[in-house]
MARSE-113885 format. One line per 5 residues: number of its first residue (from 1); their letters; for each residue x, y, z of N, C-alpha, C. Coordinates in nm, 3 decimals. Atoms other than C-alpha are relative to their C-alpha. Example, Ala and Ser with C-alpha at 12.3 -4.5 7.8 and 13.67 -1.06 7.14 Angstrom:
MARSE-113885
1 = AS = 0.089:-0.119:0.000:1.230:-0.450:0.780:0.090:0.120:0.000 | -0.082:-0.119:-0.006:1.367:-0.106:0.714:-0.077:0.109:0.073 .
This chain:
MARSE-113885
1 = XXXXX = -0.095:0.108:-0.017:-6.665:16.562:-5.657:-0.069:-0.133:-0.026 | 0.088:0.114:0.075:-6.725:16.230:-5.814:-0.024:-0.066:0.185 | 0.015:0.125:-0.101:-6.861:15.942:-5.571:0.022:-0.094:-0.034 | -0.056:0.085:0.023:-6.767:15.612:-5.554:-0.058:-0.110:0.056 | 0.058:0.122:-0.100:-6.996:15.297:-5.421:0.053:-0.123:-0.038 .
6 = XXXXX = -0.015:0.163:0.036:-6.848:14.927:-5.461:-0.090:-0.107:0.070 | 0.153:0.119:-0.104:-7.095:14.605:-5.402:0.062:-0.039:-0.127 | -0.011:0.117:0.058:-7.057:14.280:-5.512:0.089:-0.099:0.053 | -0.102:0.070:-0.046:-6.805:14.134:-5.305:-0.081:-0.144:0.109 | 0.096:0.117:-0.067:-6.891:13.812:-5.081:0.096:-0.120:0.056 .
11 = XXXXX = -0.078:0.138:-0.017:-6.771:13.470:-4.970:-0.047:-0.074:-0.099 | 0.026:0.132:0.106:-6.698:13.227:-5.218:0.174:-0.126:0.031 | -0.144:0.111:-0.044:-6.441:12.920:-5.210:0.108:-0.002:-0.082 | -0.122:-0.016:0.086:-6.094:12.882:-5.350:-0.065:-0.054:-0.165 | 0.002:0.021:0.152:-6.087:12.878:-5.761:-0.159:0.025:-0.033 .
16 = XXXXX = 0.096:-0.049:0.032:-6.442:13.067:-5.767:0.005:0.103:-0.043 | -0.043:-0.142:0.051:-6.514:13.381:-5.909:-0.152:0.118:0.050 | 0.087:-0.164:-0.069:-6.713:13.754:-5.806:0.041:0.079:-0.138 | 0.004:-0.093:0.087:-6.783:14.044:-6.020:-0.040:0.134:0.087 | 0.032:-0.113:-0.095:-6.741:14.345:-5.843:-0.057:0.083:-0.082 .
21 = XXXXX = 0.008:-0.122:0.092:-6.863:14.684:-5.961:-0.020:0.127:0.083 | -0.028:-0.074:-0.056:-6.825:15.026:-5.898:-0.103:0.088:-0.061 | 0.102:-0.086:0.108:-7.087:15.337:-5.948:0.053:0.070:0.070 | -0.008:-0.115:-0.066:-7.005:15.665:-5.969:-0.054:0.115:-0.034 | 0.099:-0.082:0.047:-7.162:15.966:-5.965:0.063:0.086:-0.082 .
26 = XXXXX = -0.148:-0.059:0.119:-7.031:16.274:-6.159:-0.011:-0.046:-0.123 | 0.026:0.029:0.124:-7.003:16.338:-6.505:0.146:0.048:-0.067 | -0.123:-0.017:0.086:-6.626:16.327:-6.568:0.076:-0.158:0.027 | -0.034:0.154:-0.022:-6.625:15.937:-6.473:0.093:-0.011:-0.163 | -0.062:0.059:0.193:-6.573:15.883:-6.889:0.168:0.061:-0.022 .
31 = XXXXX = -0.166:-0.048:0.008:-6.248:16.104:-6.895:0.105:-0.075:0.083 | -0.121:0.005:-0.107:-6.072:15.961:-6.642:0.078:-0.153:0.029 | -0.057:0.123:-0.065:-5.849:15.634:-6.547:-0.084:-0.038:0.109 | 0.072:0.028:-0.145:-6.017:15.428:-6.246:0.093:-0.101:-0.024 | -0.056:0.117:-0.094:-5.839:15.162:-6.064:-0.072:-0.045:0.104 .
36 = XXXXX = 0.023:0.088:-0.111:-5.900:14.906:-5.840:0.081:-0.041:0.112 | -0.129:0.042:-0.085:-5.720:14.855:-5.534:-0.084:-0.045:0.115 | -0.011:0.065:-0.071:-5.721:14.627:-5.224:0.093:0.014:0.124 | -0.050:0.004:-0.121:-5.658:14.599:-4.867:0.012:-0.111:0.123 | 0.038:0.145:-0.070:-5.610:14.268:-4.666:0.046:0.061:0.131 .
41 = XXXXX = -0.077:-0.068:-0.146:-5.560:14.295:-4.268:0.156:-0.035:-0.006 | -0.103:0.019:-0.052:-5.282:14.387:-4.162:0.139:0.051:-0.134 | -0.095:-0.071:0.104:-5.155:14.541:-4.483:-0.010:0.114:-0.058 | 0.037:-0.194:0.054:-5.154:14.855:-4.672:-0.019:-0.049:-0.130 | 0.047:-0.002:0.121:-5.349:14.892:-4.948:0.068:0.006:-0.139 .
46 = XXXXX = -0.095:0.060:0.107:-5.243:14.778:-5.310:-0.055:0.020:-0.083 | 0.062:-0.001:0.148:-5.316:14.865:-5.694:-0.059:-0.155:-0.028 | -0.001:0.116:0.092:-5.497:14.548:-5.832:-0.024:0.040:-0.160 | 0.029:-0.051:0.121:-5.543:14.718:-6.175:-0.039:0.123:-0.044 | 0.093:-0.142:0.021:-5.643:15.019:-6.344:-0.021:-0.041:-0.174 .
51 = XXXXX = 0.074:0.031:0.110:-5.814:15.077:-6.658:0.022:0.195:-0.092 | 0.037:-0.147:0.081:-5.793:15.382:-6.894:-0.135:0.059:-0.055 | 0.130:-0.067:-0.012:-6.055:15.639:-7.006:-0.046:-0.073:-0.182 | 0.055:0.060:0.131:-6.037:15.438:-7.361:-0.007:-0.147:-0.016 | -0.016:0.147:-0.012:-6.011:15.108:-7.219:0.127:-0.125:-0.022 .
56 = XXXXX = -0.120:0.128:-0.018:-5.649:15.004:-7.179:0.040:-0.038:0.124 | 0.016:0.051:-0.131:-5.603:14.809:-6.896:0.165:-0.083:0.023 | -0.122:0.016:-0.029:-5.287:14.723:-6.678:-0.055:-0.102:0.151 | 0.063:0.053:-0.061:-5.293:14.479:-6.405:0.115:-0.048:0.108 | -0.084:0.080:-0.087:-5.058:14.342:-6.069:0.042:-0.130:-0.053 .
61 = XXXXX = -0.082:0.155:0.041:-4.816:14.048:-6.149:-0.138:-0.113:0.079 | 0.053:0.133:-0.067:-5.036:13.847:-5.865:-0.150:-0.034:-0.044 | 0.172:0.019:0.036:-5.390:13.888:-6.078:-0.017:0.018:-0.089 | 0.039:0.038:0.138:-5.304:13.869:-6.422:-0.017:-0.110:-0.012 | 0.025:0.094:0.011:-5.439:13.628:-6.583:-0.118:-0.048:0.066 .
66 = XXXXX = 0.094:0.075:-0.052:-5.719:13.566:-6.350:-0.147:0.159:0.028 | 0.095:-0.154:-0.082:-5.902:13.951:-6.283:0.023:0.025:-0.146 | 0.025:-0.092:0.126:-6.026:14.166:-6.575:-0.075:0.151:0.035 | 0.090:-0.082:0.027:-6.136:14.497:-6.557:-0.048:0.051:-0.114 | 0.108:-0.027:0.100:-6.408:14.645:-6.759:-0.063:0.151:0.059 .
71 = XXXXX = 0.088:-0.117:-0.042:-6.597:14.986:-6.753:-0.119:0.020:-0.097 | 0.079:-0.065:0.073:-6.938:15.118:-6.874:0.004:0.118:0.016 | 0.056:-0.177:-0.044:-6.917:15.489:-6.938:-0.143:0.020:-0.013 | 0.148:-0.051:0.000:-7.246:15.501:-7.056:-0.102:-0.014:0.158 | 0.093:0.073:-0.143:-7.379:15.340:-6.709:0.112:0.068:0.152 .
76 = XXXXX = -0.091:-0.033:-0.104:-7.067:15.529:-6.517:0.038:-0.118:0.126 | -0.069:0.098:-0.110:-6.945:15.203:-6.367:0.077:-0.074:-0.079 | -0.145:0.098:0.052:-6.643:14.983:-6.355:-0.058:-0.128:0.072 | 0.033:0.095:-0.135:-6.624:14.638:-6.235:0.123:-0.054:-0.027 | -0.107:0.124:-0.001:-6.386:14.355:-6.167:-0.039:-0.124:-0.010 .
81 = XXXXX = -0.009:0.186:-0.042:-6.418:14.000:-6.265:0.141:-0.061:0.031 | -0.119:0.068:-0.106:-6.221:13.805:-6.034:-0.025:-0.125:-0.078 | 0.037:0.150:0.056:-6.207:13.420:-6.181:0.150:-0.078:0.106 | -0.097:0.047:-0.060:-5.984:13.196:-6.008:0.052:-0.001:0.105 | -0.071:-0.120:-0.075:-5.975:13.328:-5.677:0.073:-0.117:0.144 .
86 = XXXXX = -0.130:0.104:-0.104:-5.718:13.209:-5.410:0.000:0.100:0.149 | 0.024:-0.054:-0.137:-5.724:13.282:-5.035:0.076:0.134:0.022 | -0.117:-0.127:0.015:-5.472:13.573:-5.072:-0.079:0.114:-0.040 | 0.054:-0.152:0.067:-5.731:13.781:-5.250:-0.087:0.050:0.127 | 0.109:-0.037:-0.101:-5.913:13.819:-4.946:0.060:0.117:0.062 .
91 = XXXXX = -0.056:-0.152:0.026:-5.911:14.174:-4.916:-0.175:0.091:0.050 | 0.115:-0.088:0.037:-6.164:14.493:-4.908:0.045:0.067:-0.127 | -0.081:-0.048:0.105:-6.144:14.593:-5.264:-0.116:0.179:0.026 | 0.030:-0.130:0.033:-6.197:14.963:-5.359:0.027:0.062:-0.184 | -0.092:-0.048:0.095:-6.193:15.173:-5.633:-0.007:0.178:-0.048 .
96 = XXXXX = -0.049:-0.188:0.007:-6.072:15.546:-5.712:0.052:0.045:-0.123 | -0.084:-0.077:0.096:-5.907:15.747:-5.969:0.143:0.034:0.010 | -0.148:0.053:-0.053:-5.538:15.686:-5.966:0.017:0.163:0.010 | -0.069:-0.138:0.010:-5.476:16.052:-6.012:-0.049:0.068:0.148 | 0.026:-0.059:-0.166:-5.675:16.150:-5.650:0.089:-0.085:0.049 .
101 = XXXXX = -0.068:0.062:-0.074:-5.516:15.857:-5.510:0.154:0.018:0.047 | -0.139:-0.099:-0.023:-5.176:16.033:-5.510:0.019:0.170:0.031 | 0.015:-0.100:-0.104:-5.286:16.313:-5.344:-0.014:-0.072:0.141 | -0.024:0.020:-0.111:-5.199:16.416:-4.993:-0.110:-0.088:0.104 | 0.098:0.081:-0.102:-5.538:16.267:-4.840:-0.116:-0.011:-0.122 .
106 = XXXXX = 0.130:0.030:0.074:-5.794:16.084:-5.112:-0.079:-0.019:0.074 | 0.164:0.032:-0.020:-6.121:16.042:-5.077:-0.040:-0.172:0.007 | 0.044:0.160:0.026:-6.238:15.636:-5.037:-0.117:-0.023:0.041 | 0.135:-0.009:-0.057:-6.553:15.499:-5.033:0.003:-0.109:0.109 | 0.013:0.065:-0.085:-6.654:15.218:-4.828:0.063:-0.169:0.007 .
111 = XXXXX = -0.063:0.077:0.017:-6.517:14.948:-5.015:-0.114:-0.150:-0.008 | 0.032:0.149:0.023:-6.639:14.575:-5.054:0.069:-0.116:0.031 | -0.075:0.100:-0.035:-6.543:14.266:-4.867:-0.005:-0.118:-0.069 | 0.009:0.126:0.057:-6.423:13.984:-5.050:0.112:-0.127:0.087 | -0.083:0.111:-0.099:-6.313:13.635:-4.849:0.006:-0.096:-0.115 .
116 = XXX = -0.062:0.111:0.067:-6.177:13.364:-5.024:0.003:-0.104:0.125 | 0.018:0.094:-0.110:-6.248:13.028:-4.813:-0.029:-0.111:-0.008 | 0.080:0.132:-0.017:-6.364:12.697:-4.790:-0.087:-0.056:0.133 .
């Protein structure tokens, strides 16, 4: 079963930007969709994007325009650049394989806190 570590997350101030990234282990990372998703308190977790296994990428109304994902297969990681970021994104981001994620109980890793602040 693949693994999944995210780092890079942090405090930074409104209209700054982070580059998350994701490593995973496993050697069917390259085949597969990954997404990014997010959890702020007090809410239930949310798609911010996903990415295909050839690099087409889809993204939430509230973070186009300002988030990009990107993947290295060769390096089996994804990341997120965030640019622009607004107190709202303050979240723990994660990221998974949309296709576990719609099973009865996925797998998540630990996630990455990102605050948005001044």
């Amino acid at each position: 079963q693949e693994q999944l570590v995210e780092s890079g997350g942090g405090l930074v101030q409104p209209g700054g930007s982070l580059r998350l990234s994701c490593a995973a282990s496993g050697s069917m990372f390259r085949f597969w969709a990954m997404g990014w998703y997010r959890q702020a308190p007090g809410k239930q977790r949310e798609l911010v994007g996903s990415i295909t296994s050839l690099g087409i990428t889809n993204y939430a109304e509230n973070v186009r325009g300002r988030f990009t994902i990107s993947r290295d297969n060769a390096k089996n990681t994804l990341y997120l650049q965030m640019n622009s970021l607004k107190p709202e994104d303050t979240a723990v981001y994660y990221c998974n394989f949309p296709h576990m994620v719609v099973t009865p109980n996925p797998s998540w890793g630990q996630g990455t806190q990102v605050t948005v602040s001044s």
